[in-house]
PDB file as gemmi writes it, atoms N, CA and C in Angstrom:
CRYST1    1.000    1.000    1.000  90.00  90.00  90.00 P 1                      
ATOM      1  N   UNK A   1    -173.755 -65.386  48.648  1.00  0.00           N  
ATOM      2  CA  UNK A   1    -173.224 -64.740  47.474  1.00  0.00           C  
ATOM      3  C   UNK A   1    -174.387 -64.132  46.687  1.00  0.00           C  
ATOM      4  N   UNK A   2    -174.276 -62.799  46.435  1.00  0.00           N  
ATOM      5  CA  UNK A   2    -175.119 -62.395  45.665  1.00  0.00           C  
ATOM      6  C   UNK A   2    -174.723 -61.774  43.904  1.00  0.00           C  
ATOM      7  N   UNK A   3    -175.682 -61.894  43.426  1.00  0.00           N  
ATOM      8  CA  UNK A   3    -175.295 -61.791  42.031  1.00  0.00           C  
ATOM      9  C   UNK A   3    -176.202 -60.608  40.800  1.00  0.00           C  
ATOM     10  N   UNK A   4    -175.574 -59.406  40.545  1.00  0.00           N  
ATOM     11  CA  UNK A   4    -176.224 -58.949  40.387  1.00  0.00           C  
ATOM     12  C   UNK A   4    -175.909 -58.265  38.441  1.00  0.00           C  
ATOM     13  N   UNK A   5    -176.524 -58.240  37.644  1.00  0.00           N  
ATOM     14  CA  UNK A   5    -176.330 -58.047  36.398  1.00  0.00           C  
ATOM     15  C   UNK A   5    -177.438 -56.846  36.219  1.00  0.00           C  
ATOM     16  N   UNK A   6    -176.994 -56.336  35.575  1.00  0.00           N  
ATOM     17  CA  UNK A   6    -176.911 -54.866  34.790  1.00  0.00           C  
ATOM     18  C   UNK A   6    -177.218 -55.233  33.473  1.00  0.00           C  
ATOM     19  N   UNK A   7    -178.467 -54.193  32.829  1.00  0.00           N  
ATOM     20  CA  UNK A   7    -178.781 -54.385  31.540  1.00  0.00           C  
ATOM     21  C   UNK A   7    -179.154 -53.358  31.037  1.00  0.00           C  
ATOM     22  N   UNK A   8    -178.224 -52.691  30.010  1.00  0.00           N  
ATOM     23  CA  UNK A   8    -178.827 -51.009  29.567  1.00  0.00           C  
ATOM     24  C   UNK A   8    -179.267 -51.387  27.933  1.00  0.00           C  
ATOM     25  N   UNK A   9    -179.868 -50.572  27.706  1.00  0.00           N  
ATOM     26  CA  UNK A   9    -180.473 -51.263  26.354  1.00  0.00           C  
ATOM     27  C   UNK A   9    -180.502 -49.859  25.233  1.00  0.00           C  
ATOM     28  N   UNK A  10    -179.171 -50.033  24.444  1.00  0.00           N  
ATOM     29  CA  UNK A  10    -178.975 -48.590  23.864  1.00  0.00           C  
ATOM     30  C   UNK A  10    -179.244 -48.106  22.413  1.00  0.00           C  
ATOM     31  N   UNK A  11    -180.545 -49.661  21.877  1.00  0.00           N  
ATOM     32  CA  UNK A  11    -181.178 -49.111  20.838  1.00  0.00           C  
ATOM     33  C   UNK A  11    -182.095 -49.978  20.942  1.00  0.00           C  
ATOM     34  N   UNK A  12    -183.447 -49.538  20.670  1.00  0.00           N  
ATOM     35  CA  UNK A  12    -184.684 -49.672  20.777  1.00  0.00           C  
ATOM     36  C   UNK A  12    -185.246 -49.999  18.931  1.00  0.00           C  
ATOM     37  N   UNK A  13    -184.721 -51.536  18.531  1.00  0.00           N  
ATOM     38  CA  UNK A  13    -185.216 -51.498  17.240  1.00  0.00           C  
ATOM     39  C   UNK A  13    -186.840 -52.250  17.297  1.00  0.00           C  
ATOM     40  N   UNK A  14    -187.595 -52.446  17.994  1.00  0.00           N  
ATOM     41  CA  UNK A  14    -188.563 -52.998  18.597  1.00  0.00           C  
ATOM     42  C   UNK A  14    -189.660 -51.978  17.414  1.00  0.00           C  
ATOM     43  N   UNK A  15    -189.616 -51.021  17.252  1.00  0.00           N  
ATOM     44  CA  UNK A  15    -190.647 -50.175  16.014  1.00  0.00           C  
ATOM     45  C   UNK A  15    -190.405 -50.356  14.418  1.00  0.00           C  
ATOM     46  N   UNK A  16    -188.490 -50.532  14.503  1.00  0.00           N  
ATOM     47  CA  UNK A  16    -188.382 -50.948  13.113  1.00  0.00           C  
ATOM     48  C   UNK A  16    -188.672 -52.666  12.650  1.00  0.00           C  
ATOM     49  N   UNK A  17    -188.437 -53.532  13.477  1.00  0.00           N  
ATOM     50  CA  UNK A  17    -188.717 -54.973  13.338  1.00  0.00           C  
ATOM     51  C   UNK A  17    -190.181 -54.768  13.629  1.00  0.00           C  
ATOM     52  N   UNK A  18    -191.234 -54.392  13.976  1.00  0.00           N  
ATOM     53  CA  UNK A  18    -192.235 -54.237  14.259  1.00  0.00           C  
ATOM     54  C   UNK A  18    -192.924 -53.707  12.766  1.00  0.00           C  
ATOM     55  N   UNK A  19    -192.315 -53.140  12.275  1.00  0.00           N  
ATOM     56  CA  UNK A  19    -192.674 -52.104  10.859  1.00  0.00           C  
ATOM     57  C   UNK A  19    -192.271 -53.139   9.738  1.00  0.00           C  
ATOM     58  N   UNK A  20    -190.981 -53.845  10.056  1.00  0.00           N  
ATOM     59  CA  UNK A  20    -190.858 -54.832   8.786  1.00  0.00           C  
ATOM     60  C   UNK A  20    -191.933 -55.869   8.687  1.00  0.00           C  
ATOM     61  N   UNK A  21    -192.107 -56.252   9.655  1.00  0.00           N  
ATOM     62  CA  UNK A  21    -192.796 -57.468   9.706  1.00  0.00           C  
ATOM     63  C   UNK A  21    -194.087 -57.233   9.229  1.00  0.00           C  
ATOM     64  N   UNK A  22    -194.753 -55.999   9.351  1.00  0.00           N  
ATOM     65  CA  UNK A  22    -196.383 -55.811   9.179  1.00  0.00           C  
ATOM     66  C   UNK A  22    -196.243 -55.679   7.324  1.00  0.00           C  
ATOM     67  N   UNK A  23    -194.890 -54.893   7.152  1.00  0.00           N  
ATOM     68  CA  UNK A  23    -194.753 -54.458   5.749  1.00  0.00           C  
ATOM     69  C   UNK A  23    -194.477 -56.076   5.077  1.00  0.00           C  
ATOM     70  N   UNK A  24    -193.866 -57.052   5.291  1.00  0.00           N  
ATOM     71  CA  UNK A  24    -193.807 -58.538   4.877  1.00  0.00           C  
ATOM     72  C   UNK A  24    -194.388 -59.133   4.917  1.00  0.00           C  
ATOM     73  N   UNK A  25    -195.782 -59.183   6.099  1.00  0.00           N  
ATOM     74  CA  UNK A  25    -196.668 -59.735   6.005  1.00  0.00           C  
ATOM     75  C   UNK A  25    -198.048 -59.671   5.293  1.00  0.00           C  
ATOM     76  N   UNK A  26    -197.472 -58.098   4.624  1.00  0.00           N  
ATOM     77  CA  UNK A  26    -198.754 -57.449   3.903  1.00  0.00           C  
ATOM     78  C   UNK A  26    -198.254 -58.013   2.529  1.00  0.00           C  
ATOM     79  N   UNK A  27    -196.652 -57.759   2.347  1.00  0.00           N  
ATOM     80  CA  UNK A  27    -196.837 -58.237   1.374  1.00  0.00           C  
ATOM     81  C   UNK A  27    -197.283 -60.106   0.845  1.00  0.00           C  
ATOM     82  N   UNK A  28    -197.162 -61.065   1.617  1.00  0.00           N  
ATOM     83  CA  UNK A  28    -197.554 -62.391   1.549  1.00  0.00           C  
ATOM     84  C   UNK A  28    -198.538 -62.653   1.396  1.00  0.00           C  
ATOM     85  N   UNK A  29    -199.722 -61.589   2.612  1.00  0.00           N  
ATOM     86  CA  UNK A  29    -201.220 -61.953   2.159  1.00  0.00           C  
ATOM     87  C   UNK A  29    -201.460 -61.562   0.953  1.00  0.00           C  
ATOM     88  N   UNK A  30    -201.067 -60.248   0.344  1.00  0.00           N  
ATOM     89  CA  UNK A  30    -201.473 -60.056  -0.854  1.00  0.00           C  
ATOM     90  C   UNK A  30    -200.901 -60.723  -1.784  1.00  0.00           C  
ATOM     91  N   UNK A  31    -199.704 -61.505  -1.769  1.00  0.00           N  
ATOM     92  CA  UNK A  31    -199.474 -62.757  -2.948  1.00  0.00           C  
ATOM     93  C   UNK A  31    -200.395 -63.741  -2.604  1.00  0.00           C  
ATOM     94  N   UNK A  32    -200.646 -64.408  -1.508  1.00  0.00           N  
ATOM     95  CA  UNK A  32    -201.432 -65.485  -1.406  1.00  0.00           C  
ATOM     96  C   UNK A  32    -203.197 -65.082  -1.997  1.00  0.00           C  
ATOM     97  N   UNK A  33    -203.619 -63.639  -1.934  1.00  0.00           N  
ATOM     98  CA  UNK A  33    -204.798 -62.923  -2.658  1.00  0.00           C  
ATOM     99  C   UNK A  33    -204.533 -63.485  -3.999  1.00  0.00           C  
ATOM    100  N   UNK A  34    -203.525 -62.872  -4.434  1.00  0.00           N  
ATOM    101  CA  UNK A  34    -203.900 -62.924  -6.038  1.00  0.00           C  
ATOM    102  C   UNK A  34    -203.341 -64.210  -6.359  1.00  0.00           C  
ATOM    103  N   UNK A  35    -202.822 -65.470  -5.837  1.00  0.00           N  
ATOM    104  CA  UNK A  35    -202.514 -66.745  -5.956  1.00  0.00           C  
ATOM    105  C   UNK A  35    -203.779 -67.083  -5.978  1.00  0.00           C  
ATOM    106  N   UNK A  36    -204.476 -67.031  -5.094  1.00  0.00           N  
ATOM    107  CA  UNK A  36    -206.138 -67.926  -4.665  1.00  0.00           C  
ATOM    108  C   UNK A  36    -206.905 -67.089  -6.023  1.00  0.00           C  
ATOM    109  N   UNK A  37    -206.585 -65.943  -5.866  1.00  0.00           N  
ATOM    110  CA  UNK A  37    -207.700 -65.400  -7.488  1.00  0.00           C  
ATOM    111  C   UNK A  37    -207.114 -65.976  -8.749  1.00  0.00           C  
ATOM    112  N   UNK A  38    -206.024 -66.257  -8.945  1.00  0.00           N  
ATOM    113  CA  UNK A  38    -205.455 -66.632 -10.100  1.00  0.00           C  
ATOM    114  C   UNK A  38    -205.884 -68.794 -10.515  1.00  0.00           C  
ATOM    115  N   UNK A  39    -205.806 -68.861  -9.301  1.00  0.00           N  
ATOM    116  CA  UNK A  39    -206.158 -70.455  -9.341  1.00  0.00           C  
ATOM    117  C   UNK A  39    -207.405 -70.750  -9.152  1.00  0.00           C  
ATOM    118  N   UNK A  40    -208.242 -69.977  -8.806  1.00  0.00           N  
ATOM    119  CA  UNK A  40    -209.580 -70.154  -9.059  1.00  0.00           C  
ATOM    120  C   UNK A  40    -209.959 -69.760 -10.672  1.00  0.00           C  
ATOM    121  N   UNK A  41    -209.614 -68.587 -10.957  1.00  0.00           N  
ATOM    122  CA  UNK A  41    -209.609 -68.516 -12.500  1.00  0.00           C  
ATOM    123  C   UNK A  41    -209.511 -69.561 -13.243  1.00  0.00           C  
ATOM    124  N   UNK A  42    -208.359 -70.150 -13.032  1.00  0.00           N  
ATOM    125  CA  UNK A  42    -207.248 -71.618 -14.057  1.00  0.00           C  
ATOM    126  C   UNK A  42    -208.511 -72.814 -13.566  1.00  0.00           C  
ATOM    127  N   UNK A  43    -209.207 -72.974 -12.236  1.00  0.00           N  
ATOM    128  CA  UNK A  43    -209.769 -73.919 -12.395  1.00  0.00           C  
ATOM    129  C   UNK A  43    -211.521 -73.823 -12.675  1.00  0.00           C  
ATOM    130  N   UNK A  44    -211.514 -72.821 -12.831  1.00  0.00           N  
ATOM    131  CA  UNK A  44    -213.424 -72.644 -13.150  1.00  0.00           C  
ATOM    132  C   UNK A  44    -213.573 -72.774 -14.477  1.00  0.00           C  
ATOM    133  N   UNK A  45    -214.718 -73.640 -14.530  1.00  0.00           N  
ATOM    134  CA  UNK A  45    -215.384 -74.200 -15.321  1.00  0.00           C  
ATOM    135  C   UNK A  45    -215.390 -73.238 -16.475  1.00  0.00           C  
ATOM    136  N   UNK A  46    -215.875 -73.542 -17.739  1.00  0.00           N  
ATOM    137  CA  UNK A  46    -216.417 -71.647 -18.784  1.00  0.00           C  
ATOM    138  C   UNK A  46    -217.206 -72.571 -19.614  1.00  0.00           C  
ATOM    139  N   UNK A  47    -218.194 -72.015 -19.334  1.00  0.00           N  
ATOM    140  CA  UNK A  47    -219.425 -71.832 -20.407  1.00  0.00           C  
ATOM    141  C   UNK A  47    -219.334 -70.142 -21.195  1.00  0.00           C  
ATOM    142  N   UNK A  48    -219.878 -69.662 -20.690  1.00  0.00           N  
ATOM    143  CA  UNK A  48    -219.675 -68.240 -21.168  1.00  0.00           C  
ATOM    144  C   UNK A  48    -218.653 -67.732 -20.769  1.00  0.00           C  
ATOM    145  N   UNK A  49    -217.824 -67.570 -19.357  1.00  0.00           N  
ATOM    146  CA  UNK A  49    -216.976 -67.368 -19.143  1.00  0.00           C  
ATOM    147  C   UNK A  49    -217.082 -66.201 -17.774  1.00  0.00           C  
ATOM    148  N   UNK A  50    -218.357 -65.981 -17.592  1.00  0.00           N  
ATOM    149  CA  UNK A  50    -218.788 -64.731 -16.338  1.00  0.00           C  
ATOM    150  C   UNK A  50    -218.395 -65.303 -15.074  1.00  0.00           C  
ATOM    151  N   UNK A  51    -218.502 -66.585 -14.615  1.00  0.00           N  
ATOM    152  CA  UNK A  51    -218.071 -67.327 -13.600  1.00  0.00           C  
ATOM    153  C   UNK A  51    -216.159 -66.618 -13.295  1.00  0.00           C  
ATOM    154  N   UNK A  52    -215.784 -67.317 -14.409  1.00  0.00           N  
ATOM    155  CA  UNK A  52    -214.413 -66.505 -14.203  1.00  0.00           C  
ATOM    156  C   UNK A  52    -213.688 -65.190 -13.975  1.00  0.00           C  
ATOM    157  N   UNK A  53    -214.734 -64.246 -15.063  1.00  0.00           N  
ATOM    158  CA  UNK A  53    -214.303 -63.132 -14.804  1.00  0.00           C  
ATOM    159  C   UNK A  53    -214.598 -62.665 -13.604  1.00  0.00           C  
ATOM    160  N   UNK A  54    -215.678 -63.000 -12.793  1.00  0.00           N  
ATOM    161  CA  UNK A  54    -216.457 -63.047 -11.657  1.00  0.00           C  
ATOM    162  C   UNK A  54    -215.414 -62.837 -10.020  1.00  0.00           C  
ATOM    163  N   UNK A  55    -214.440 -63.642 -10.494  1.00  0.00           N  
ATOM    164  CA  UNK A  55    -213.383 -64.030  -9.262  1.00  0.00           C  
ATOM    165  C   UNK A  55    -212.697 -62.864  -9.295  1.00  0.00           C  
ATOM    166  N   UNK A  56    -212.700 -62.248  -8.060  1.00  0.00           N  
ATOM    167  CA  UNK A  56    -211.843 -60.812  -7.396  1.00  0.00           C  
ATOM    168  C   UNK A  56    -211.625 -60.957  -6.586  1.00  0.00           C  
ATOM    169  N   UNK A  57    -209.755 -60.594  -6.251  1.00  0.00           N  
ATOM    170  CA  UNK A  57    -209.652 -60.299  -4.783  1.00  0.00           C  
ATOM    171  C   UNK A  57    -209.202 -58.819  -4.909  1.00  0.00           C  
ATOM    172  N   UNK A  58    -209.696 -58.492  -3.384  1.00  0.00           N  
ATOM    173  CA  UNK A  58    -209.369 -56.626  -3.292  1.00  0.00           C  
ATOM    174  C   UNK A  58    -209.300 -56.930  -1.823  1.00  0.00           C  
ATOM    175  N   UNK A  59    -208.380 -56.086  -2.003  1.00  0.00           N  
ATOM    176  CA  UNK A  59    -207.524 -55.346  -0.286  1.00  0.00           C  
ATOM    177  C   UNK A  59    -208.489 -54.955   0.585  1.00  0.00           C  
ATOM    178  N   UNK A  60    -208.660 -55.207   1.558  1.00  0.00           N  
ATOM    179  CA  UNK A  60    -209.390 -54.332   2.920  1.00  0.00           C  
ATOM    180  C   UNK A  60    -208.489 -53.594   3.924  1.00  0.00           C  
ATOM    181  N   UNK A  61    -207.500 -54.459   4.149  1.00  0.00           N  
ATOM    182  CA  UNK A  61    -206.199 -53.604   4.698  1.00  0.00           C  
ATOM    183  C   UNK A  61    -205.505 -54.393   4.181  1.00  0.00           C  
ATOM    184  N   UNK A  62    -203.837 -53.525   4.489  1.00  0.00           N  
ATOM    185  CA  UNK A  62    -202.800 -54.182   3.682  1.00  0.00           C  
ATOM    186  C   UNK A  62    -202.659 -55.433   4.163  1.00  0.00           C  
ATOM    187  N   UNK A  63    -202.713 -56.129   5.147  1.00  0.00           N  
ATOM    188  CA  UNK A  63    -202.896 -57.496   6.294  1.00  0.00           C  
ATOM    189  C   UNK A  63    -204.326 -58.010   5.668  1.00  0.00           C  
ATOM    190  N   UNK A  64    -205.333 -57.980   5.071  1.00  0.00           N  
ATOM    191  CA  UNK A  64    -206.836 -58.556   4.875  1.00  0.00           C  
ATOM    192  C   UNK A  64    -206.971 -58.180   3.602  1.00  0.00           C  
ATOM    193  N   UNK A  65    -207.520 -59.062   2.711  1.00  0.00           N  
ATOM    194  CA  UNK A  65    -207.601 -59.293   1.478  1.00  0.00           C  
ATOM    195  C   UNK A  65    -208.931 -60.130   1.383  1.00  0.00           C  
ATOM    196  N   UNK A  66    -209.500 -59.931   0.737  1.00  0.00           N  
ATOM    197  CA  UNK A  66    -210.796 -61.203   0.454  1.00  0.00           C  
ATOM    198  C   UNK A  66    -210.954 -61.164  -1.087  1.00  0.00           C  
ATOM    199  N   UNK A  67    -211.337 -62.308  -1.206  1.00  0.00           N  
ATOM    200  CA  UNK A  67    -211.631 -62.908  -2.900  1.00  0.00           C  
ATOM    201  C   UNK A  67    -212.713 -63.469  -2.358  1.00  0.00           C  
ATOM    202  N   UNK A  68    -213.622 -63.423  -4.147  1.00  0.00           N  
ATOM    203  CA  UNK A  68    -215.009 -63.483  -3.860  1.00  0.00           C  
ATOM    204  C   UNK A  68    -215.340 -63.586  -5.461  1.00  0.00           C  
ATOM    205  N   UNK A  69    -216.570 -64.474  -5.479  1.00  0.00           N  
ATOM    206  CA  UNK A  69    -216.442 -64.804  -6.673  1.00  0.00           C  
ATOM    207  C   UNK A  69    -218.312 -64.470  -6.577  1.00  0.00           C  
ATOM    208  N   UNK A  70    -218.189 -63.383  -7.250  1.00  0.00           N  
ATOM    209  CA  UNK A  70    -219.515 -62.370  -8.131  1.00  0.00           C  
ATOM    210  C   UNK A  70    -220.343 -63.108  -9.051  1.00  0.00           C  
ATOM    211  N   UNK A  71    -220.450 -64.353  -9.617  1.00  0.00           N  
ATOM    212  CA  UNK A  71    -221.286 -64.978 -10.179  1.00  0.00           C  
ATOM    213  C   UNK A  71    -222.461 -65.319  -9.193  1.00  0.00           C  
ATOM    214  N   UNK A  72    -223.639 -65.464  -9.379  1.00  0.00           N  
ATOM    215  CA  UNK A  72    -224.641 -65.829  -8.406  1.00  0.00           C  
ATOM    216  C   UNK A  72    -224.642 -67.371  -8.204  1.00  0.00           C  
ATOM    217  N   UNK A  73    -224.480 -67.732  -9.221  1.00  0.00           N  
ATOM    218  CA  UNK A  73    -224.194 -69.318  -9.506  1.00  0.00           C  
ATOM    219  C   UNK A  73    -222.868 -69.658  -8.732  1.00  0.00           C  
ATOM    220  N   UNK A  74    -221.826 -68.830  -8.212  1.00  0.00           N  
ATOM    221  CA  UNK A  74    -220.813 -69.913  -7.836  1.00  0.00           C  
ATOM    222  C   UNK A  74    -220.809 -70.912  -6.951  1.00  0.00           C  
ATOM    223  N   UNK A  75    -221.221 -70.775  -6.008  1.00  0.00           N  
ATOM    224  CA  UNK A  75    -221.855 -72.106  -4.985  1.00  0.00           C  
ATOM    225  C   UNK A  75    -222.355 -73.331  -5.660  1.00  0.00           C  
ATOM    226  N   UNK A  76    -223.168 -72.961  -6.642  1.00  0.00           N  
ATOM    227  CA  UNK A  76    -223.874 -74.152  -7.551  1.00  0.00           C  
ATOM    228  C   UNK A  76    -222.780 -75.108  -7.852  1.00  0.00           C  
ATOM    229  N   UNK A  77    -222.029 -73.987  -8.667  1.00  0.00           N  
ATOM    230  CA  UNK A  77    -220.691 -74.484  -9.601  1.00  0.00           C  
ATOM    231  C   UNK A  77    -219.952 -75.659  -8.351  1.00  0.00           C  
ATOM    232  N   UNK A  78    -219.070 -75.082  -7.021  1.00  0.00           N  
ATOM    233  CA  UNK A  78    -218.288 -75.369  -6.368  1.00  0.00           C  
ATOM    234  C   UNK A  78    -219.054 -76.344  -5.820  1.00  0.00           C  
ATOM    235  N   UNK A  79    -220.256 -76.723  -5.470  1.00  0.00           N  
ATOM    236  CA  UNK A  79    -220.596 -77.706  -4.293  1.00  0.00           C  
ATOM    237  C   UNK A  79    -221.776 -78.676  -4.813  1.00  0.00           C  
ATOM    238  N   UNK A  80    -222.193 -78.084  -6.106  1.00  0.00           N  
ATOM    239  CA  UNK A  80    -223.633 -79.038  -6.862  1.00  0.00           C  
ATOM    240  C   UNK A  80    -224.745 -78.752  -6.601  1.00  0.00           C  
ATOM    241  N   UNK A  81    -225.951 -79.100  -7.131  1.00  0.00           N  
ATOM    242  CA  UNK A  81    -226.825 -79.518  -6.877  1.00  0.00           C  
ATOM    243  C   UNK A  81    -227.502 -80.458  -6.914  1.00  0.00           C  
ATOM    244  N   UNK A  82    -228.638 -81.016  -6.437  1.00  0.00           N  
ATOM    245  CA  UNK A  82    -229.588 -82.336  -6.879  1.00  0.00           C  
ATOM    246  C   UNK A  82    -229.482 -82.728  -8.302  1.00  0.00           C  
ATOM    247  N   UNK A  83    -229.168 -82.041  -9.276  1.00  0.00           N  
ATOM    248  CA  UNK A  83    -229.387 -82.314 -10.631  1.00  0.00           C  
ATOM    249  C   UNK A  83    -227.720 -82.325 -11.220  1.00  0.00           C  
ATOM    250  N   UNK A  84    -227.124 -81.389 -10.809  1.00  0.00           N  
ATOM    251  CA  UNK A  84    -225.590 -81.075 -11.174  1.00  0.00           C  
ATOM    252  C   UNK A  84    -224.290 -81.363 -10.429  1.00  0.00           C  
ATOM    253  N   UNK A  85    -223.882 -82.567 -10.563  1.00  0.00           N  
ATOM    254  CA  UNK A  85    -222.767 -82.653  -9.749  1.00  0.00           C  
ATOM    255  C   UNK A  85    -221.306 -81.453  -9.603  1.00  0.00           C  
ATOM    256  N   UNK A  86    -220.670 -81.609  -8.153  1.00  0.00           N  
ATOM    257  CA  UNK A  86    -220.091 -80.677  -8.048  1.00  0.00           C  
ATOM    258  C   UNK A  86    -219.115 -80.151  -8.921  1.00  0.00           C  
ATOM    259  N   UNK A  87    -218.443 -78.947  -9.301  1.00  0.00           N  
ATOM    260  CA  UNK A  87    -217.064 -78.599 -10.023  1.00  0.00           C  
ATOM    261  C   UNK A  87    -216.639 -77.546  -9.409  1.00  0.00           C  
ATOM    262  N   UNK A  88    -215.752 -78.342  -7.833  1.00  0.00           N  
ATOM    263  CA  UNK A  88    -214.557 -77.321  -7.378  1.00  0.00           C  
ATOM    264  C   UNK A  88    -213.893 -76.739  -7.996  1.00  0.00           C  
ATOM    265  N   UNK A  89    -213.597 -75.562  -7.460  1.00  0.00           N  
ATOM    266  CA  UNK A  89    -212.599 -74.536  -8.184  1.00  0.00           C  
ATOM    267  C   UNK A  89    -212.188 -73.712  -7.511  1.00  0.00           C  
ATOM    268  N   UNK A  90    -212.888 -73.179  -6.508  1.00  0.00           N  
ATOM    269  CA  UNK A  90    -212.454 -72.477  -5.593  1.00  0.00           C  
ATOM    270  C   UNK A  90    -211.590 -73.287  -3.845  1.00  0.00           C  
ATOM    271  N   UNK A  91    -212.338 -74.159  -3.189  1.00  0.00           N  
ATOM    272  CA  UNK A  91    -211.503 -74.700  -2.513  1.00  0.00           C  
ATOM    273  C   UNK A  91    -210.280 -75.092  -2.728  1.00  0.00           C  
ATOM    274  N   UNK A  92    -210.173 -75.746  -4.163  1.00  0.00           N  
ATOM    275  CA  UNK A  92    -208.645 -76.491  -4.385  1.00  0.00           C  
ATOM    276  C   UNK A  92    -207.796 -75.333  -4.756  1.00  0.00           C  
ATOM    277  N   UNK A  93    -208.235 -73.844  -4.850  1.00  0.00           N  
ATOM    278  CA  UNK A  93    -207.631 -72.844  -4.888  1.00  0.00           C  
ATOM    279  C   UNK A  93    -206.829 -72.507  -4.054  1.00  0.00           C  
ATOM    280  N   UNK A  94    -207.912 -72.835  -2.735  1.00  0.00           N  
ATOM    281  CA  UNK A  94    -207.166 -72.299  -1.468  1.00  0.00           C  
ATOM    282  C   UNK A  94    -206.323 -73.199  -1.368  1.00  0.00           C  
ATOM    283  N   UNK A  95    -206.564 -74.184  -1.401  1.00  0.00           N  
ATOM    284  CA  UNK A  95    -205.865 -75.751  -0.648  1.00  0.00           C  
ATOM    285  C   UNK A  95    -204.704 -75.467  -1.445  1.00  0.00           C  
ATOM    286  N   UNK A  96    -203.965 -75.137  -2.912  1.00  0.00           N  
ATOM    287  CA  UNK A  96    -202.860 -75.281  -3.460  1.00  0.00           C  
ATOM    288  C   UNK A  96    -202.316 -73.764  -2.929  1.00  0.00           C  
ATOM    289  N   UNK A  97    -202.962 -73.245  -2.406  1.00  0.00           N  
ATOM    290  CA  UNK A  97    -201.903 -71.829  -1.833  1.00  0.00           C  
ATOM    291  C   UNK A  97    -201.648 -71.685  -0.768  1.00  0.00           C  
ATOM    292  N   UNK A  98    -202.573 -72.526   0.233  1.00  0.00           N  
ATOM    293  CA  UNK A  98    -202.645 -72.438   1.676  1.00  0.00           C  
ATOM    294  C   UNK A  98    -200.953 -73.051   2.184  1.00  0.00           C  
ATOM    295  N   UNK A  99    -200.466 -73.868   1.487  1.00  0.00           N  
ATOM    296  CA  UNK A  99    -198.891 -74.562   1.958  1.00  0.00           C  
ATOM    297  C   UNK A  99    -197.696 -73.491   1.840  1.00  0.00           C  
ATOM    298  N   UNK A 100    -198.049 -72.601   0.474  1.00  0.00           N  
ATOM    299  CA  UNK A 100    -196.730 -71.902  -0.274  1.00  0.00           C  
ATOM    300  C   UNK A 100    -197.134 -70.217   1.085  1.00  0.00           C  
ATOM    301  N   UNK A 101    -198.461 -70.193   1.364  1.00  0.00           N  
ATOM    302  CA  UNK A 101    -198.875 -68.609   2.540  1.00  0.00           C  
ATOM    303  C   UNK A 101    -198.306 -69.670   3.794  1.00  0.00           C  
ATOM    304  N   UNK A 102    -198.369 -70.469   4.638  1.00  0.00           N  
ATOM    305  CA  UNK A 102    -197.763 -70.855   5.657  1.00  0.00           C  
ATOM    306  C   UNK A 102    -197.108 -71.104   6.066  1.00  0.00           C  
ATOM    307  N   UNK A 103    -195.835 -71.692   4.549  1.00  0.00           N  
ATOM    308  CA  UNK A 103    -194.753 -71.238   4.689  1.00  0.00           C  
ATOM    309  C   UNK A 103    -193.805 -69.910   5.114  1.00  0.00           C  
ATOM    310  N   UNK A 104    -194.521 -69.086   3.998  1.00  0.00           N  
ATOM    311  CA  UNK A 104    -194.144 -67.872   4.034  1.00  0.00           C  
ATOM    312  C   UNK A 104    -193.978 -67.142   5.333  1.00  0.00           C  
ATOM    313  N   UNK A 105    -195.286 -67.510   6.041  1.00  0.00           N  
ATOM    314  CA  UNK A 105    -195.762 -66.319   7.347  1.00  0.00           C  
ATOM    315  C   UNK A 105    -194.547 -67.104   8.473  1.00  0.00           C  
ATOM    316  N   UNK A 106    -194.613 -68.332   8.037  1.00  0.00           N  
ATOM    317  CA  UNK A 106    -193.355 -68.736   9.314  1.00  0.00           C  
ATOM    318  C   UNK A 106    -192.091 -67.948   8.879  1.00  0.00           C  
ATOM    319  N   UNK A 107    -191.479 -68.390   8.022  1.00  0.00           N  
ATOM    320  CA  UNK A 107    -190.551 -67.977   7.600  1.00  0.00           C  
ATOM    321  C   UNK A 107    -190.247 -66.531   8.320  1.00  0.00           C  
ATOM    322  N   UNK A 108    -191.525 -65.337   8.064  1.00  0.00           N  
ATOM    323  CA  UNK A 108    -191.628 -63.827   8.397  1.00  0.00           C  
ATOM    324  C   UNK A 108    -190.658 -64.030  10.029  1.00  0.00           C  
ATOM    325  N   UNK A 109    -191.922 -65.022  10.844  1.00  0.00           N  
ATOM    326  CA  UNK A 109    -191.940 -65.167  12.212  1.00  0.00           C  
ATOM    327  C   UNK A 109    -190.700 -65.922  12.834  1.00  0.00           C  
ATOM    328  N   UNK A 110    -189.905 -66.376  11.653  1.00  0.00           N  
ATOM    329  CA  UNK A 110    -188.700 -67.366  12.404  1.00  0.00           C  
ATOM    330  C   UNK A 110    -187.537 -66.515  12.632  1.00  0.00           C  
TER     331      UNK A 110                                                      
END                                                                             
């Protein structure tokens, strides 16, 4: 016995689900951007206050985003030195956004 099935395929949405997804996923990284810039703000230290203003994220592509924190001192701040113990602000940034972006990107992908 042989068995034979036929498969015609009479719309090709493979460019539009392809197009949503890049457009949803652009938009998530860039909430999870300005989440990680916004919570690094809320948790850095202020003396003068340049540390804070310091924290930027900007687009590289709509998918890539980087934040970066322009004080020369921020490393000092986040990890210590011999004399100054540490004051995270930036890791626990990521760490409180990293759950609400991995959600998200599944969600895109489910």
């Amino acid at each position: 016995m042989t068995v034979r099935i036929a498969v015609r395929v009479r719309s090709d949405r493979i460019p539009e689900i392809r197009r949503d997804l890049r457009t949803n996923a652009a938009r998530v990284v860039a909430k999870a951007a300005n989440d990680i810039e916004g919570q690094a703000k809320s948790r850095a230290p202020v003396d003068t206050g340049f540390l804070k203003s310091s924290i930027q994220g900007r687009m590289i592509t709509p998918t890539h985003w980087r934040v970066t924190v322009g004080a020369s001192y921020g490393a000092y701040v986040e990890f210590g030195t011999r004399k100054m113990a540490a004051q995270p602000y930036f890791l626990p940034a990521i760490a409180a956004v990293a759950p609400v972006y991995q959600a998200a990107m599944r969600r895109l992908l489910s």
